[in-house]
KEVEX-496654 format. One line per 5 residues: number of its first residue (from 0); for each residue x, y, z of N, C-alpha, C, CB. Coordinates in steps of 0.02 Angstrom, whole numbers. Glycine has a CB too. Example, Ala and Ser with C-alpha at 12.3 -4.5 7.8 and 13.67 -1.06 7.14 Angstrom:
2
0	660 -284 390 615 -225 390 660 -165 390 565 -224 452 ~ 642 -112 354 684 -53 357 645 2 394 704 -30 286
END
This chain:
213
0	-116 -1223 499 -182 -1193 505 -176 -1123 537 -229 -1238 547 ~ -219 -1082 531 -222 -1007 541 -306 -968 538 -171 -975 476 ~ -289 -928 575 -370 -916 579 -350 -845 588 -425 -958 647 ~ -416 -827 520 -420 -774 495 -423 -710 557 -478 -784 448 ~ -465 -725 590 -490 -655 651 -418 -642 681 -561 -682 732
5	-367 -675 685 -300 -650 702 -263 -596 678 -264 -690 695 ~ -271 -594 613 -242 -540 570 -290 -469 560 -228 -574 496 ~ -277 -422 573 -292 -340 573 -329 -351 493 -203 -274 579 ~ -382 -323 489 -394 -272 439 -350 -192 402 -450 -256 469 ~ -320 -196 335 -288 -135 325 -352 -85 371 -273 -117 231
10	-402 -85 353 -452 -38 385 -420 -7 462 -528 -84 397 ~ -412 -71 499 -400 -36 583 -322 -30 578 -427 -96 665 ~ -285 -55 547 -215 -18 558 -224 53 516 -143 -68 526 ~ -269 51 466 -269 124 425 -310 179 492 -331 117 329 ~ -321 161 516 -377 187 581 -312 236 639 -424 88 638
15	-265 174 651 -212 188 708 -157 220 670 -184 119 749 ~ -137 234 604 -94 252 574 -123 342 581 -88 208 501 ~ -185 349 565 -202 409 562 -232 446 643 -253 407 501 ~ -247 401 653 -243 441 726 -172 462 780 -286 393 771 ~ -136 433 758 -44 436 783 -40 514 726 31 334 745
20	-64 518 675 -15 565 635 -77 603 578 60 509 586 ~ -115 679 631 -151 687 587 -159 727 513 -183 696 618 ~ -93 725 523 -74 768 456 -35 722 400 -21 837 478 ~ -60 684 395 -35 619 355 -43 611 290 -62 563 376 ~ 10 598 245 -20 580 163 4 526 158 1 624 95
25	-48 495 97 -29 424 72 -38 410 2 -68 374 107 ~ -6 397 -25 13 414 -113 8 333 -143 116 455 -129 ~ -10 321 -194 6 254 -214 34 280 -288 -65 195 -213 ~ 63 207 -318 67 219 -375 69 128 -429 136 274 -373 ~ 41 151 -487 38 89 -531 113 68 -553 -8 104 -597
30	138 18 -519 198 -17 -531 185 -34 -607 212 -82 -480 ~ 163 -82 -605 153 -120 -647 77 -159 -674 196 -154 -627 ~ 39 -159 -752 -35 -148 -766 -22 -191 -826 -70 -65 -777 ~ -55 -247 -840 -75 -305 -886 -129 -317 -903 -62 -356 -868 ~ -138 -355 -944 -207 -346 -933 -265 -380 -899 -224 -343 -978
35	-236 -425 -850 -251 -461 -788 -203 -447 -732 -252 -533 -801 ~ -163 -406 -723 -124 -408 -662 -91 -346 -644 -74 -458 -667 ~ -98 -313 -568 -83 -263 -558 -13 -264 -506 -141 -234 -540 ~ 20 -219 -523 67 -219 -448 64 -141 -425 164 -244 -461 ~ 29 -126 -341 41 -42 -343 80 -41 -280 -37 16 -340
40	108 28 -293 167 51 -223 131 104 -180 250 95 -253 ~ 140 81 -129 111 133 -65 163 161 -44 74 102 0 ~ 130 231 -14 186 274 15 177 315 67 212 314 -27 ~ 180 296 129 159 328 193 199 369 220 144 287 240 ~ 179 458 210 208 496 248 177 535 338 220 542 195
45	215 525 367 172 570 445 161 610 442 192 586 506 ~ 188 693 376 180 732 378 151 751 289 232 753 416 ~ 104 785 273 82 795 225 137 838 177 22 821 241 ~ 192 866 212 234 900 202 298 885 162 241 915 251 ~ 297 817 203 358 779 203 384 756 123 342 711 252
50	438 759 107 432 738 44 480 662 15 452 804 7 ~ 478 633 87 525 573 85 484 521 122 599 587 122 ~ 464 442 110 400 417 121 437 394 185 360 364 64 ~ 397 380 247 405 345 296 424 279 302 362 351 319 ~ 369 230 266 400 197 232 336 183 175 437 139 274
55	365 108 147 327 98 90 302 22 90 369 118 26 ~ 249 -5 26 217 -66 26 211 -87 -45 152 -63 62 ~ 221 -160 -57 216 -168 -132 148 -212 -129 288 -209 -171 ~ 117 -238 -175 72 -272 -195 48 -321 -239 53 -248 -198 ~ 27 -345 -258 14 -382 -327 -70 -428 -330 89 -444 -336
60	-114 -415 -394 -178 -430 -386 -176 -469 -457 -231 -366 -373 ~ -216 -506 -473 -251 -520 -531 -317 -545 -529 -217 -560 -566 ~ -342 -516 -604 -403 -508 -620 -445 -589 -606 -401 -478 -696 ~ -470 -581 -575 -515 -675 -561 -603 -675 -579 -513 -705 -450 ~ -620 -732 -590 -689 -736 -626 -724 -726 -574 -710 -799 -665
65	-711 -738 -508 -764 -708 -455 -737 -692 -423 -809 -735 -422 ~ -771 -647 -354 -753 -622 -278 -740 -554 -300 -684 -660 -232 ~ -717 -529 -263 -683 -460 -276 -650 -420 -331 -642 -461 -244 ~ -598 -471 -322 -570 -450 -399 -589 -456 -450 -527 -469 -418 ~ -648 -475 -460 -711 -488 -526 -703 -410 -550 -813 -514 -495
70	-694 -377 -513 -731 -293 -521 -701 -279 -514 -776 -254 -493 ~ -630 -271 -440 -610 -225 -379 -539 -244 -384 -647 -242 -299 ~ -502 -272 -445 -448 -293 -412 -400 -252 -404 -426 -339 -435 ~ -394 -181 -480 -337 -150 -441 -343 -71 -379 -287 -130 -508 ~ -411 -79 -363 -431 -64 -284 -400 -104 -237 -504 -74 -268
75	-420 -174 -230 -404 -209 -191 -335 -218 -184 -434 -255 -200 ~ -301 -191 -262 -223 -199 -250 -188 -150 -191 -186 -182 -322 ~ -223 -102 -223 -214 -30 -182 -194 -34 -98 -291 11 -186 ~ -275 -72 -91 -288 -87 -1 -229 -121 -5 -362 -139 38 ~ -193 -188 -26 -165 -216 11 -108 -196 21 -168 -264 3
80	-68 -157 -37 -7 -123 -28 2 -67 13 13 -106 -82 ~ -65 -29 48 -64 30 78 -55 -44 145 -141 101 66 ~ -76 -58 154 -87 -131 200 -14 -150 237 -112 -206 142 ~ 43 -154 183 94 -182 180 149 -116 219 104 -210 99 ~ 120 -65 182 159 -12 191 152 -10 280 130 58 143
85	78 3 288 77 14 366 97 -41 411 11 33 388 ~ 110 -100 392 137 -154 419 226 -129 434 121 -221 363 ~ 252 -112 374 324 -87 371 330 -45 428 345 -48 305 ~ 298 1 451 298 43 480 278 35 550 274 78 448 ~ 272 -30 570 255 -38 617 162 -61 657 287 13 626
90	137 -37 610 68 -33 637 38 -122 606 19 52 597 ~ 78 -167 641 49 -237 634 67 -271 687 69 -275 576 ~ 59 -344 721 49 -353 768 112 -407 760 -21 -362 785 ~ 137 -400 804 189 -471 803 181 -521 754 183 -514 866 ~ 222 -542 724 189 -624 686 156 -623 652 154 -672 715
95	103 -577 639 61 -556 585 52 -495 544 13 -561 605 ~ 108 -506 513 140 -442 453 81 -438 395 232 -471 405 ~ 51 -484 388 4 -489 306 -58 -457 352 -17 -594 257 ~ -101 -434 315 -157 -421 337 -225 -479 342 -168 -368 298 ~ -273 -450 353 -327 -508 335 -369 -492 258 -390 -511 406
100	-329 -445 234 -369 -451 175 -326 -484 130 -395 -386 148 ~ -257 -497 126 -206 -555 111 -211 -619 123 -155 -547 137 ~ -212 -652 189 -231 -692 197 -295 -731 173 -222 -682 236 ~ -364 -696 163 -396 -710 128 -400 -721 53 -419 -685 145 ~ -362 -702 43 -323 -743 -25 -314 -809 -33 -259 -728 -34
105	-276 -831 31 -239 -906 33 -304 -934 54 -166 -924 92 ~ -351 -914 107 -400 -941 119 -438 -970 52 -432 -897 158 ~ -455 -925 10 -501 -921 -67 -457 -947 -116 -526 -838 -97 ~ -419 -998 -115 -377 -1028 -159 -411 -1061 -169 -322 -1050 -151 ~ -424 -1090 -253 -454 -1131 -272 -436 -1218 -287 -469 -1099 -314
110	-470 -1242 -264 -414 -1326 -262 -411 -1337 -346 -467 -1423 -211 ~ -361 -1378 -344 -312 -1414 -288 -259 -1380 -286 -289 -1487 -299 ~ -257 -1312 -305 -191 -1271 -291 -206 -1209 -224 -167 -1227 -374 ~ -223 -1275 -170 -209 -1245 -91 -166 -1199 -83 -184 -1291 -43 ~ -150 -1143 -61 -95 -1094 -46 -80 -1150 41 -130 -983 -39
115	-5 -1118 58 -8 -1126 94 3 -1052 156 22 -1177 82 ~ 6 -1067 227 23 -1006 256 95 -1014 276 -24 -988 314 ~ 142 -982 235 206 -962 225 214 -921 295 217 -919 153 ~ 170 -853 329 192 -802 374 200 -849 436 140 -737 382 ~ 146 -918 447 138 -930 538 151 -1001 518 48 -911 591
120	171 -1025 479 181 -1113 474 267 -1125 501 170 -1148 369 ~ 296 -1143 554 353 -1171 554 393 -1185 502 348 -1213 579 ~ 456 -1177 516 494 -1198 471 491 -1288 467 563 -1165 488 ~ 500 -1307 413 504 -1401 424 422 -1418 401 523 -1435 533 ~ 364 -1374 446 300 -1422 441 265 -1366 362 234 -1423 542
125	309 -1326 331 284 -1311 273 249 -1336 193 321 -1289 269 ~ 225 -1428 222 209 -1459 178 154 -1469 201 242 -1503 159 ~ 114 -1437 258 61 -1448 278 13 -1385 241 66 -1454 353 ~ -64 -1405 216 -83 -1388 170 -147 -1348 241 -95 -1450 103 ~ -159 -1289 216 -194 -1255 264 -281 -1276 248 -172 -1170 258
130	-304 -1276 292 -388 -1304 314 -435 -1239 267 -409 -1296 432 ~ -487 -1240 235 -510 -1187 204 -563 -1161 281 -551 -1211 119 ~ -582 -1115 291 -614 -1069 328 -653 -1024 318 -586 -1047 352 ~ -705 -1018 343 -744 -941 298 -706 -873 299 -823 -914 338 ~ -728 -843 250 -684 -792 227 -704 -735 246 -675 -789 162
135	-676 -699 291 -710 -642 323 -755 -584 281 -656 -608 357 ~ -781 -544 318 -831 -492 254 -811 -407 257 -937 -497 278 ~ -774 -416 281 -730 -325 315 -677 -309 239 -645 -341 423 ~ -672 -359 186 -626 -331 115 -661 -268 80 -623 -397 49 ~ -720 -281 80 -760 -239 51 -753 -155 113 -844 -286 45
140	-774 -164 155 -771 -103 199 -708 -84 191 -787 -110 272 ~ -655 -119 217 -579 -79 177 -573 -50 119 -525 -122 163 ~ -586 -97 65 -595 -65 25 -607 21 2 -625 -97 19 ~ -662 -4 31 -719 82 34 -675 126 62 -802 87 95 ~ -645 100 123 -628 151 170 -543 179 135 -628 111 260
145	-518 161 126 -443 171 62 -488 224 12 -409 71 1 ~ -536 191 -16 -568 249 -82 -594 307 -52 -637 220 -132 ~ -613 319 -10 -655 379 7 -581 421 42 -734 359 71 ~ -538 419 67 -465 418 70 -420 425 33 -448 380 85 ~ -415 395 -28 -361 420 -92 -422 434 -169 -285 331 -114
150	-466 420 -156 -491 400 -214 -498 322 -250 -456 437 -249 ~ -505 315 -307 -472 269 -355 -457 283 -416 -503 221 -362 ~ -458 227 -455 -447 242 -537 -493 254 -553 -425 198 -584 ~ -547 224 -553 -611 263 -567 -638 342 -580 -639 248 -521 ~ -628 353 -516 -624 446 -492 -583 489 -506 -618 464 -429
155	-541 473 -569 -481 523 -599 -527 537 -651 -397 492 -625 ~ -550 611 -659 -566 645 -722 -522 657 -779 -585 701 -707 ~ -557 675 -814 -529 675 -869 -536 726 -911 -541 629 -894 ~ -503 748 -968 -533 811 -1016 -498 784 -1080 -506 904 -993 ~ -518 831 -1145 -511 814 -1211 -428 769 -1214 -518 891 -1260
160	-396 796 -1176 -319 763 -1177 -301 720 -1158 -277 787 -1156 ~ -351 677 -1093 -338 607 -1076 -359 625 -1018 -268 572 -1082 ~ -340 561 -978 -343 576 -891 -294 638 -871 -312 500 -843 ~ -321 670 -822 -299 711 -785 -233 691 -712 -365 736 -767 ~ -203 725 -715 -144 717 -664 -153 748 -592 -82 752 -695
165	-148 706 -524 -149 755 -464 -88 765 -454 -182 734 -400 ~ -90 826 -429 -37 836 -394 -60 910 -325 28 853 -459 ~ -16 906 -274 -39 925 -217 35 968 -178 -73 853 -177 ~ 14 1004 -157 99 1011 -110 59 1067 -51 195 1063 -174 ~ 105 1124 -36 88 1168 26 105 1230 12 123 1151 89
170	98 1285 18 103 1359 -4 86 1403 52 57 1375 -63 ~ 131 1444 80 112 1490 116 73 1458 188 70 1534 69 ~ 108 1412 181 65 1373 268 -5 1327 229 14 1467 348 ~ -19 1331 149 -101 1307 159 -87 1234 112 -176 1375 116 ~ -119 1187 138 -142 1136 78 -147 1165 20 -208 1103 87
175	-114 1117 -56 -145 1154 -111 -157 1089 -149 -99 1216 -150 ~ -219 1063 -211 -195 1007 -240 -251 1014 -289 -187 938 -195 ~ -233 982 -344 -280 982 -406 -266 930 -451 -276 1045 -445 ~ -318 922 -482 -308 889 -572 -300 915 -621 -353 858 -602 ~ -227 915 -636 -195 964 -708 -207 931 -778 -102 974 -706
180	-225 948 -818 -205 912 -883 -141 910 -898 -234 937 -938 ~ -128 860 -921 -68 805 -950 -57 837 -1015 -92 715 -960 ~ -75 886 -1045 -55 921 -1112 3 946 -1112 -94 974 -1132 ~ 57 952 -1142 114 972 -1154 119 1033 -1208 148 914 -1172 ~ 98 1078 -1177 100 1119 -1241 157 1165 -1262 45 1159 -1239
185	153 1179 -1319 212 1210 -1368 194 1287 -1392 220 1158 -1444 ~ 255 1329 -1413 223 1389 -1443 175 1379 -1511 282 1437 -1461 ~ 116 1400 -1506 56 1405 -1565 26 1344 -1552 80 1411 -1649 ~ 24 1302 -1508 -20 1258 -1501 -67 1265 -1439 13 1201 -1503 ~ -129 1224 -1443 -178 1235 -1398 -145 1241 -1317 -232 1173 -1409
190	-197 1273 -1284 -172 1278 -1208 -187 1231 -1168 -194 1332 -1174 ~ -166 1204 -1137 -208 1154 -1061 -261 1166 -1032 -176 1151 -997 ~ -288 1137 -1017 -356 1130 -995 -375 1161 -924 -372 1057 -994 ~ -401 1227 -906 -434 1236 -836 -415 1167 -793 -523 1247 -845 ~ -349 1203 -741 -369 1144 -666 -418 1136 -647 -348 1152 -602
195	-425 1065 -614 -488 1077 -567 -460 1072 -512 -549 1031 -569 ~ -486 1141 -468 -441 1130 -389 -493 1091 -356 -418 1210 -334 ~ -438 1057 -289 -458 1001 -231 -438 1066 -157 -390 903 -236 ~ -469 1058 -125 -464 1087 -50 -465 1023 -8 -530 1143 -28 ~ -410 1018 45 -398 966 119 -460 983 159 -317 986 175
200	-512 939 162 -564 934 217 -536 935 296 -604 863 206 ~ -571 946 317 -555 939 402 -544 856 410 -635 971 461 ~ -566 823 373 -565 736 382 -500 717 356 -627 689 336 ~ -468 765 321 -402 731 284 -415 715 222 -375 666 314 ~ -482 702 199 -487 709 119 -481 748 57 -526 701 110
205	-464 744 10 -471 792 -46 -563 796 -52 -425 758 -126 ~ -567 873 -91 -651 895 -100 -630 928 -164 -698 955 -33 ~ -678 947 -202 -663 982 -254 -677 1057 -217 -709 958 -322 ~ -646 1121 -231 -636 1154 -219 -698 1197 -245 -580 1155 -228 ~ -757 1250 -183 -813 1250 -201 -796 1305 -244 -866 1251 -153
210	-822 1338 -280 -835 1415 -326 -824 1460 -274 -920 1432 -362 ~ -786 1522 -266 -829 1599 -235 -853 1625 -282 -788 1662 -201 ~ -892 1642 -200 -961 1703 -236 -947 1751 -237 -1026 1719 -208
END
């Protein structure tokens, strides 16, 4: 047995990760995409600069007829691998490496295929089948709080050529980052599409970059 309020929210370790390091980037990427099942890689650097990850987090979601992942799953994949990553790195608590938005997983298992808790169950008493519990309500606020933070899949624009590509680096001392088109172009063929530039907020977020006047 295990109880949920023990385990961190990615939210408050994403909280203590960025207050230790405020010049911080965090990159994900789609491992692997089915058409029910996601795997994404997180990548936590201290320095926005840096071009070697601090460390990293893997993940894995699939698509389910209710809860979250009805809608949210490869968001929710997102959270948990950014989750995992900051666990690697230290920002988890003794004994409790998974988060609580993981754990709520095993909690929301549907019978009779009980999960069990593999992280805090003894070795030997691993045939003991864990108690169901209410399922905390902070997935959703993580959630949010990761998207307003990297974005999602959702929020990648697009132009005549497909989705658009970010990419970001540093120049002359300044943040720089945008959405390029993915066009490959050749001599006599059409040109790529107007970037759209992103400017670093004072919060650490990407903004779209306003017009001058």
């Amino acid at each position: 047995m295990f109880n949920l309020s023990d385990y961190e929210p990615v939210e408050v370790r994403l909280e203590k990760f960025i207050a230790d390091h405020k010049d911080f980037r965090i990159s994900t990427e789609l491992e692997v995409v089915d058409s029910n099942r996601y795997i994404v890689k997180a990548y936590l650097y201290k320095n926005a600069t840096d071009t070697v990850a601090w460390a990293t987090g893997l993940a894995e979601e699939t698509v389910t007829s209710r809860g979250v992942n009805q809608t949210s799953a490869l968001e929710n994949c997102e959270t948990s691998a950014i989750g995992r990553a900051l666990a690697n790195a230290g920002y988890a608590p003794k004994g409790k490496r998974a988060s609580r938005e993981e754990m709520t997983k095993v909690v929301k298992a549907p019978a009779p295929k009980v999960e069990k808790d593999y992280w805090t169950t003894p070795f030997g008493e691993q045939d003991e089948l864990i108690k169901e519990v209410p399922a905390p309500v902070t997935i959703d606020a993580a959630v949010n709080t990761v998207a307003e933070i990297l974005g999602t899949a959702k929020d990648v624009p697009s132009c005549k050529h497909g989705d658009r590509e970010f990419k970001d680096g540093v120049k002359n001392g300044r943040a720089w980052g945008g959405y390029f088109c993915r066009h490959i172009g050749v001599q006599g063929s059409e040109p790529k599409c107007p970037t759209l530039w992103y400017q670093l907020s004072s919060s650490g977020t990407w903004e779209p970059q306003k017009a001058r006047a």
